[in-house]
RODO-2510 file (C-alpha; in nm, 4 decimals, decimal comma):
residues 323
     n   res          X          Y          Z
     1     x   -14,1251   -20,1099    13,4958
     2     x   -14,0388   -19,7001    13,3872
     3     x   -13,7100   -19,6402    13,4750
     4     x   -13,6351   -19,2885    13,5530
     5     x   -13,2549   -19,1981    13,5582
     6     x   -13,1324   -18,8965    13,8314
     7     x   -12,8176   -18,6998    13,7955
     8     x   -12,8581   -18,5676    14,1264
     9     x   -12,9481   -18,6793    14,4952
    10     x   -13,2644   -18,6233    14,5931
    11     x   -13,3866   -18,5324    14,9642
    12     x   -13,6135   -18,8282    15,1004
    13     x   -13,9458   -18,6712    15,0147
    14     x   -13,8917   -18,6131    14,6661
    15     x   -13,7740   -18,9802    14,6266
    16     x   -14,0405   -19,0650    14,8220
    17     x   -14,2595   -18,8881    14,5489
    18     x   -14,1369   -19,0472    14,2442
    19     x   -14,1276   -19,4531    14,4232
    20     x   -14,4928   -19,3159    14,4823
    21     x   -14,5892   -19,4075    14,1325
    22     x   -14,6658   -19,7148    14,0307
    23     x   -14,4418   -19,9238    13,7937
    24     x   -14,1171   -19,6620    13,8513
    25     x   -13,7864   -19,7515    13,9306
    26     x   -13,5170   -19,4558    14,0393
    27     x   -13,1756   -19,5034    13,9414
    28     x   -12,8855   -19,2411    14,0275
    29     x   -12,5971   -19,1619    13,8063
    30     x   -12,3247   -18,9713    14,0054
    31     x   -12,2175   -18,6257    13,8939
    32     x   -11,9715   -18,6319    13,6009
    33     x   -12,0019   -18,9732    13,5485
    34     x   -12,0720   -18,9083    13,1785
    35     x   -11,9687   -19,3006    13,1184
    36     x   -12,2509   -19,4320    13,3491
    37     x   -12,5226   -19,1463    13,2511
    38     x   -12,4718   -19,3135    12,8628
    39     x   -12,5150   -19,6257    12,9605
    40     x   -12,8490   -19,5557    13,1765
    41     x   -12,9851   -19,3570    12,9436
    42     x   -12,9852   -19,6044    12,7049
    43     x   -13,3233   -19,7835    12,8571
    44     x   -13,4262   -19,5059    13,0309
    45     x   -13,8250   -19,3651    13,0599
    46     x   -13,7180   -18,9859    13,2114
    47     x   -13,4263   -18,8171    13,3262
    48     x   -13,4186   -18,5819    13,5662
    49     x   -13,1282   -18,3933    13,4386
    50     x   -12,8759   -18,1383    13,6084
    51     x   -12,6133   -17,9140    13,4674
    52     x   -12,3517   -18,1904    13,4371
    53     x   -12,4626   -18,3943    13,1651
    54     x   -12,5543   -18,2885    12,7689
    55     x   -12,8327   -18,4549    12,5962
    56     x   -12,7409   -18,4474    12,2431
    57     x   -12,9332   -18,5629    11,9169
    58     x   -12,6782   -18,8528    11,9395
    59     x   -12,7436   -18,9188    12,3099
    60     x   -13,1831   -18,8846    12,2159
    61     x   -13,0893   -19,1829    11,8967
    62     x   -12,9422   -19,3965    12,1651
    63     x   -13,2659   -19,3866    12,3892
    64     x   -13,5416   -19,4664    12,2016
    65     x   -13,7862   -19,5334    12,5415
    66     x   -13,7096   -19,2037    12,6853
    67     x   -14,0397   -18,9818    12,6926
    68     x   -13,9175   -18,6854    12,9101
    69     x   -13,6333   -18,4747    12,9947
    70     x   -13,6823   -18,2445    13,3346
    71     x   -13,4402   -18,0226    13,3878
    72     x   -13,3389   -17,8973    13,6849
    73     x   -13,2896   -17,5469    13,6122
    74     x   -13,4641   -17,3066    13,3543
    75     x   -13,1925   -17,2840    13,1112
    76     x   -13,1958   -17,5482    12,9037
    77     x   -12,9022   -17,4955    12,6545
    78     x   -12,7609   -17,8876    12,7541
    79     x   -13,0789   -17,9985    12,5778
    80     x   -13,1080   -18,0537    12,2438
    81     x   -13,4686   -17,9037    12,2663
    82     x   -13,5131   -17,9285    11,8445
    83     x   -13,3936   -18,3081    11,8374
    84     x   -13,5990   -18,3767    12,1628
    85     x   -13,9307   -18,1849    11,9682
    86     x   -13,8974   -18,4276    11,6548
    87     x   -13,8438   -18,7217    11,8621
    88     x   -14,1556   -18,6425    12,0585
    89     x   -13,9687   -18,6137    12,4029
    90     x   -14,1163   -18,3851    12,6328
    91     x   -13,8734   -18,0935    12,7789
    92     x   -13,9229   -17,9778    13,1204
    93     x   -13,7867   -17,7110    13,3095
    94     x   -13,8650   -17,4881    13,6686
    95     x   -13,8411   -17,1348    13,5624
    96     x   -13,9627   -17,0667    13,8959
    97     x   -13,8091   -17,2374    14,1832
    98     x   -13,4588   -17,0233    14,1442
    99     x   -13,5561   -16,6625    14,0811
   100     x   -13,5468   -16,5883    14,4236
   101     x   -13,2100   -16,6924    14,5232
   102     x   -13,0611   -16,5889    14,1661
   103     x   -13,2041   -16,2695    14,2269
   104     x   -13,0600   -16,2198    14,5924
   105     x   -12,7277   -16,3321    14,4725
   106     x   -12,7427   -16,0806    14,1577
   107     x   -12,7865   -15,7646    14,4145
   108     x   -12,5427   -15,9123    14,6381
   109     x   -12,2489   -15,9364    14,3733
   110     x   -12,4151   -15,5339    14,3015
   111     x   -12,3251   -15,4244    14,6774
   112     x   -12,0065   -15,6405    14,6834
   113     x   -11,8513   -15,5034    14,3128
   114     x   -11,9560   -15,1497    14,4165
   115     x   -11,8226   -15,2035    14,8084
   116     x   -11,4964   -15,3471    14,6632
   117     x   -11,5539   -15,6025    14,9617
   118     x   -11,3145   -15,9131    14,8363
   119     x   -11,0576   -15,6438    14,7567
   120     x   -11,0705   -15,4890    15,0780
   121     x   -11,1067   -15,8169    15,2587
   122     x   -10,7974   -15,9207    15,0470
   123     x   -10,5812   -15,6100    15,1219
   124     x   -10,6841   -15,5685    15,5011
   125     x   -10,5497   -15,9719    15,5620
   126     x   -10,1964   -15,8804    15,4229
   127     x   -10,1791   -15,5755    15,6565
   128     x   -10,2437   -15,3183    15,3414
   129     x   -10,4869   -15,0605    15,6052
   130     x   -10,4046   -14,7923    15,4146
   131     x   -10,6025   -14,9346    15,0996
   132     x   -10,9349   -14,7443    15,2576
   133     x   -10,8588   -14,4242    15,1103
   134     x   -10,5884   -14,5460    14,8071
   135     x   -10,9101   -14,7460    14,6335
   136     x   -11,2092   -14,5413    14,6898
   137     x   -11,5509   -14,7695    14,6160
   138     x   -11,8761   -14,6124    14,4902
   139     x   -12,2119   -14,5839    14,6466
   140     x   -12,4933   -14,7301    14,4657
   141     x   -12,7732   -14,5070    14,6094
   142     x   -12,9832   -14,3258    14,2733
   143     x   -12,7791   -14,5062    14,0171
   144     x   -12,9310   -14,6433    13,7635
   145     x   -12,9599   -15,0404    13,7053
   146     x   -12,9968   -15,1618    13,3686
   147     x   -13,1747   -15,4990    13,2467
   148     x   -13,1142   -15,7392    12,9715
   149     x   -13,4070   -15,9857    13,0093
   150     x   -13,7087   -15,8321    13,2034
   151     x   -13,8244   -16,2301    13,3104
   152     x   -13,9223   -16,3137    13,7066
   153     x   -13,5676   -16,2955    13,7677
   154     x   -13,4761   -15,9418    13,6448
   155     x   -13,7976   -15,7579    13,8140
   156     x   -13,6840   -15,9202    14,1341
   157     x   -13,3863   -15,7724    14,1417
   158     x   -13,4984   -15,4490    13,9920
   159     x   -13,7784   -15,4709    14,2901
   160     x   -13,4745   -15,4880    14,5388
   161     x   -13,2586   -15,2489    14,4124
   162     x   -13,5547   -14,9995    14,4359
   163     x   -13,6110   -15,0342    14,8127
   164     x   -13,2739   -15,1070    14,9046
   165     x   -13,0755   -14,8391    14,6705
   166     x   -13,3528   -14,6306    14,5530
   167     x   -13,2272   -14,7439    14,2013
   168     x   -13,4064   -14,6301    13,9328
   169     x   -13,4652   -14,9308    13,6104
   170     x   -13,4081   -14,8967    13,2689
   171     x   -13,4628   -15,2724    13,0826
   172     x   -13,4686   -15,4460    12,6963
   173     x   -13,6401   -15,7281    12,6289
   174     x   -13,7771   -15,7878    12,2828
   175     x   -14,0696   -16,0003    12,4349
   176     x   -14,1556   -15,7062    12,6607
   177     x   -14,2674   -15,4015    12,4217
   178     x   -14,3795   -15,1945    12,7261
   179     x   -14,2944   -15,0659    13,0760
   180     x   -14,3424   -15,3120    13,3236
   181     x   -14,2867   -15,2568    13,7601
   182     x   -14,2027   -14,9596    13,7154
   183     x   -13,9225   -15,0484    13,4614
   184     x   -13,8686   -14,8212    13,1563
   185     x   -13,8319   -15,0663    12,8734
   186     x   -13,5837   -14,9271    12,5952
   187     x   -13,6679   -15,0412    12,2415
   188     x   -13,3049   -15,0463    12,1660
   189     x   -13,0184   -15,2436    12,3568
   190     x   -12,7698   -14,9839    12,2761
   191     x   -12,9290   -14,7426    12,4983
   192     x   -12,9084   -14,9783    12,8089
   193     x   -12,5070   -14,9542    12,7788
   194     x   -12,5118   -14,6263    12,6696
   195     x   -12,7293   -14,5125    12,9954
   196     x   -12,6763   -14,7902    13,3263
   197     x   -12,4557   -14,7740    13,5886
   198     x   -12,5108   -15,1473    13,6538
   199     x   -12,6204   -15,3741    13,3599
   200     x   -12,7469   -15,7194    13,4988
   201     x   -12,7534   -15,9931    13,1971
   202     x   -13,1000   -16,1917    13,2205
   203     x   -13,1558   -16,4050    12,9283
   204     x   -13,0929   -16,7810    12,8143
   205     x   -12,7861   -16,8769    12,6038
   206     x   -12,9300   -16,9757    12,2589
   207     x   -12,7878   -16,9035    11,8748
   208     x   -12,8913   -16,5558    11,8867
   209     x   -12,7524   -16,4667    12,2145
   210     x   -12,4285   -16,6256    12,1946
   211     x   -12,1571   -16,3606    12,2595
   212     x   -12,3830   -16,0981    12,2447
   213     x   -12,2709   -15,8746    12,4924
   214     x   -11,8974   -15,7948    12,2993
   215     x   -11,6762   -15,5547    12,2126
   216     x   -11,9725   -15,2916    12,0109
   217     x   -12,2028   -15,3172    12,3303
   218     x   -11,8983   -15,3485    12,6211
   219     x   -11,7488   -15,0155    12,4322
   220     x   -12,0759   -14,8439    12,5064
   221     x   -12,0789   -14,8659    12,9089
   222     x   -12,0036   -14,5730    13,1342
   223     x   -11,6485   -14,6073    13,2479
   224     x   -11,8122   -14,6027    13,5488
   225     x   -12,0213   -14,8746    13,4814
   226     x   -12,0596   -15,2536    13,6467
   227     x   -12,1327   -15,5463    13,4011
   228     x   -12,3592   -15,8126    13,6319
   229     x   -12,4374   -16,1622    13,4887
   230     x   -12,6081   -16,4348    13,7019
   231     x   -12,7835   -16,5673    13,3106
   232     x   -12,5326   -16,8041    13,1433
   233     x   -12,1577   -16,7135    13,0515
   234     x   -12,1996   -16,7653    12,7202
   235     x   -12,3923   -16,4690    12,6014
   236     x   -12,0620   -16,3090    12,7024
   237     x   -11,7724   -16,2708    12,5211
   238     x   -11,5084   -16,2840    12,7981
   239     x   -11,1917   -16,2003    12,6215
   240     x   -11,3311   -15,8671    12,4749
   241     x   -11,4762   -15,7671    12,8232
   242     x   -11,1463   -15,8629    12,9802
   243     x   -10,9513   -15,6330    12,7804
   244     x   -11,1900   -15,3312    12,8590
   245     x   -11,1882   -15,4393    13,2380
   246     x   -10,8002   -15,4102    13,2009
   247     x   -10,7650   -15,0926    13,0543
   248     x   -11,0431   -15,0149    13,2912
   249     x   -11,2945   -14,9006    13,0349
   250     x   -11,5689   -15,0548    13,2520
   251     x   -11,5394   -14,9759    13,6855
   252     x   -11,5562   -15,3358    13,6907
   253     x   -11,7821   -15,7388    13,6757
   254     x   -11,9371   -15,9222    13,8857
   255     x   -12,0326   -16,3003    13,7294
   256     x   -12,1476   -16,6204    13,8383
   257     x   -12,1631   -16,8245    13,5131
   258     x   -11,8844   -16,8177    13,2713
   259     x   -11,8828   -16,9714    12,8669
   260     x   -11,7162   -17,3023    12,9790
   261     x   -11,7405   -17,4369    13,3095
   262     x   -11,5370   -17,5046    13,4945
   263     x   -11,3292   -17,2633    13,3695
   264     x   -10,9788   -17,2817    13,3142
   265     x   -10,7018   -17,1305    13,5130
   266     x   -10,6304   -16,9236    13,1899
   267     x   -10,9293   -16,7584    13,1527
   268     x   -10,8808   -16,3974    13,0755
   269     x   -11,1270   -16,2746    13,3870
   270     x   -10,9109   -16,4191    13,6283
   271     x   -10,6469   -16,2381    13,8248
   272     x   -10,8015   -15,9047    13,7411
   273     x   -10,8606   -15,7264    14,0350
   274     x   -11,2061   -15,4881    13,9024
   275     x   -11,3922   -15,8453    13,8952
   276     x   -11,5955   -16,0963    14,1386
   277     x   -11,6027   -16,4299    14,0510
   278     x   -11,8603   -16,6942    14,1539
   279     x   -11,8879   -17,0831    14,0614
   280     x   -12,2215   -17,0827    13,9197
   281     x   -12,3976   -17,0773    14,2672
   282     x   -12,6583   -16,8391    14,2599
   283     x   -12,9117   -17,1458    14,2697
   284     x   -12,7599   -17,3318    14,5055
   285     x   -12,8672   -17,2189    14,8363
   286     x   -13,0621   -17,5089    15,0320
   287     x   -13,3565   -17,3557    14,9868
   288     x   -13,3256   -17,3597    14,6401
   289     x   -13,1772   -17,6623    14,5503
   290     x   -13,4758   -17,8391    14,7210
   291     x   -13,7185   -17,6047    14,5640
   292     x   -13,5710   -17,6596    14,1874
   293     x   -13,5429   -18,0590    14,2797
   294     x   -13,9196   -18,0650    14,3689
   295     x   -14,0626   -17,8555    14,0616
   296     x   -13,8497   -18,1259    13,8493
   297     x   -13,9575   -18,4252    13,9873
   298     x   -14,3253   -18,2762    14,0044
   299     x   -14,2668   -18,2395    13,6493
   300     x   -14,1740   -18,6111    13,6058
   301     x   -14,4232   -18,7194    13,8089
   302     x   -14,7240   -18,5547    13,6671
   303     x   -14,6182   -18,6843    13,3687
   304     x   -14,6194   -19,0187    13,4453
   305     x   -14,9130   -19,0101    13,6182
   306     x   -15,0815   -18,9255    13,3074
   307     x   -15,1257   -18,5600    13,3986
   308     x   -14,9730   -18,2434    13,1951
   309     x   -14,6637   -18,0446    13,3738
   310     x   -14,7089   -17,7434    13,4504
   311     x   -14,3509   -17,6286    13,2953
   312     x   -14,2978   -17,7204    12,9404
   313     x   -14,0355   -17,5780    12,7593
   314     x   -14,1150   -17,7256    12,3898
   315     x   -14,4938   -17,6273    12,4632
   316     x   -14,5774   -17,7339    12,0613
   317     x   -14,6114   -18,1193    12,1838
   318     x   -14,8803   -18,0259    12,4075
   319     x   -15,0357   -17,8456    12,1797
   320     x   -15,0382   -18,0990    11,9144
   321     x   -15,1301   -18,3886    12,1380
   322     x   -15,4332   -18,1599    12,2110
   323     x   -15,5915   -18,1029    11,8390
***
């Protein structure tokens, strides 16, 4: 029997999918229940793995059966993807299923940063009417939008922010040497910062993107200028854009995902008034959350049905398995 090990609920059909296979049984682990997810790992086949849990080298030496890791996401910074590659564990991801609703929430956190709307919303319920012409908000029509990361994701909401704004899209991405739907690709990062109005953050958290956006590239935004990040908190460095958002340096930020999560009452973005806050829910619409679920247990599925999945992160164990 294949045990594969779920750190999420599944609709019916998608549970339906995996009992499907012959020789699998499904066991659930509930969220944050590291204790439990350590000791199912342990004899585990797959794992169909959400944001809650890390799989660590030390977690891979502790399951020696396990033969793939689906995430259910496309980031896939709680993997240890090198220790996974030597071990010969397949990692999975859906790089897909999200970029719609991470893309609508990106443009809506644009509209509602610009709009001041929580502000206002705040002001107006304490009786403060007059706050429509002390706080004046901005209009976003023309301005320019700025990328970092020119994936799925970021062309959506470049492709939105076009019809919707007539914004005009300026993006770096050192996998993307050319313009691309109608989006001027800069060579240089610096001149993103130097030239948005809006900068929307679209690339994975990994070594070299840790922290990347600090103080040199935070000091080179408009004081106009919005930072927008819907990628993972971590390529942020929140106490260096907190101080500019204080001093009001920047107009203001918009962000879903934050360096640790949850994060603490006490961290510096909080309480600032320039700033929208979201708990890491861009995915999570239902349409989404059924969409990512299904691409991951495809993933699992085709796998151990003997098939390839379509969405392998550490591609270099297909390839080998192939020559």
């Amino acid at each position: 029997m294949r045990k594969v090990l779920l750190t999420k609920k599944l609709s019916d059909a998608n549970l339906a999918l995996l009992r499907s296979i012959p020789d699998v049984a499904c066991v659930n682990v509930p969220e944050g229940d590291n204790e439990a997810f350590l000791k199912e790992i342990m004899d585990a086949d797959a794992v169909l793995l959400s944001t809650a849990f890390q799989i660590t080298r030390e977690v891979l030496g502790t399951a020696p059966g396990l033969k793939v890791i689906s995430r259910t996401g496309v980031g896939v910074d709680n993997v240890d993807v090198l220790a996974s590659t030597q071990k010969g564990v397949l990692v999975l991801n859906t790089p897909e299923a999200n970029s719609i609703s991470v893309a609508e929430h990106t443009v809506a956190m644009i509209a509602a940063v610009s709009k001041q709307l929580l502000y206002y919303d705040h002001e107006m319920r304490k009786g403060n009417f007059k706050v429509r012409r002390l706080n004046l908000c901005v209009d976003m029509e023309g301005k320019t939008l700025g990328l970092v990361g020119c994936g799925k994701i970021g062309r959506l909401v470049a492709k939105k922010c076009a019809l919707a704004f007539g914004m005009k899209t300026v993006g770096y991405d050192p996998f993307i040497p050319e313009d691309i739907d109608g989006i001027r690709i800069f060579k240089n990062i610096e001149d993103i910062f130097k030239n948005a109005d809006y900068i929307s953050l679209h690339m994975p958290l990994t070594a070299e993107t840790k922290n990347m956006v600090g103080e040199r590239l935070i000091s080179l935004m408009k004081p106009t200028a919005y930072l927008i990040n819907t990628a993972r908190g971590g390529v942020v460095d929140e106490a260096a854009l907190a101080s500019k958002l204080k001093d009001k340096a920047i107009a203001g930020a918009a962000f879903d995902v934050f360096s640790t999560e949850p994060p603490s009452q006490g961290n510096p973005l909080f309480g600032l008034q320039n700033t929208i806050l979201t708990p890491h829910t861009a995915a999570l619409t239902n349409e989404c959350t059924e969409r990512v679920a299904h691409e991951a247990v495809m993933g699992i599925a085709d796998y151990l049905s003997g098939r390839t999945p379509k969405y392998v992160f550490n591609k270099e164990l297909i390839i080998a398995k192939m020559q």
